[in-house]
N, C-alpha and C positions, 0 to 999 in steps of 0.2 A: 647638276648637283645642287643639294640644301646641304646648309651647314647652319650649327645654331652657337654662336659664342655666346659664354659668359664673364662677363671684365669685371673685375673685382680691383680693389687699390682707392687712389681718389682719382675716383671716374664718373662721380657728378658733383655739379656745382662749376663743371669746367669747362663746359661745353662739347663735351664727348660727343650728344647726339647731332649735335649742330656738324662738327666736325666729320661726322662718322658720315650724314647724311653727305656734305659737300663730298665727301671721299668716293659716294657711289657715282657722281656726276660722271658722262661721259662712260661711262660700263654698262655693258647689258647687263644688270642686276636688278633682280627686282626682293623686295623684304621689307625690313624694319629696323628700327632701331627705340629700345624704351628703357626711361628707368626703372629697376624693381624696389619694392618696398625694403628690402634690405640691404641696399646702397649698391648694388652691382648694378650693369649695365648689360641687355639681353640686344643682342644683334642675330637677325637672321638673314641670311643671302641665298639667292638664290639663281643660279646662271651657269653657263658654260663654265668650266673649272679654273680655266683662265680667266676668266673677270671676277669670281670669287677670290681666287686666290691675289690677286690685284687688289679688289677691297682690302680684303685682313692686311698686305702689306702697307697698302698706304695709311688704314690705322695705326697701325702699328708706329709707322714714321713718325706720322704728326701726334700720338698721344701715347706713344711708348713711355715716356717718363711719366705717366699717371697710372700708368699699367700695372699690377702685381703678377697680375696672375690674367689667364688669358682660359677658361675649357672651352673647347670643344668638340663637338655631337655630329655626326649626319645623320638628316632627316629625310625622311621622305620631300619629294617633290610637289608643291602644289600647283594643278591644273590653273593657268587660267590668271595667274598673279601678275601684276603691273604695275611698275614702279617700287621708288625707292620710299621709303616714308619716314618720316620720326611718330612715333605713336605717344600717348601722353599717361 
């Protein structure tokens, strides 16, 4: 499965992607993680349902209190992806 968040709230300036990316460590996931120009936070994963859903929760854990607001989309899959990343 893909899945594409969008984190809204104060979720930069705080280390969201630092944190988000340490969060894929140890899970089959592969994506990203970037600021958007309009102060939200886009995360994509991608993996067995169970390491995705593993991601979002460990977000969730460690940067729940930054959090307002959380959407979520599924995506198609892309062929061929590796690794976790922060993009800039």
């Amino acid at each position: 499965m893909r899945i594409r968040v969008v984190y809204s709230g104060r979720v930069q300036g705080v280390g969201f992607r630092a944190t988000a990316s340490w969060c894929a460590d140890g899970l089959n996931v592969s994506g990203f993680v970037r600021n958007q120009p309009d102060g939200t936070v886009l995360l994509e994963a991608q993996g067995a349902p169970q390491d995705v859903e593993a991601l979002l929760a460990r977000v969730a854990e460690r940067m729940g209190r930054n959090i307002a607001r959380a959407d979520r989309a599924e995506l198609p899959e892309r062929a061929g992806e590796q690794g976790f990343e922060i993009r800039r």
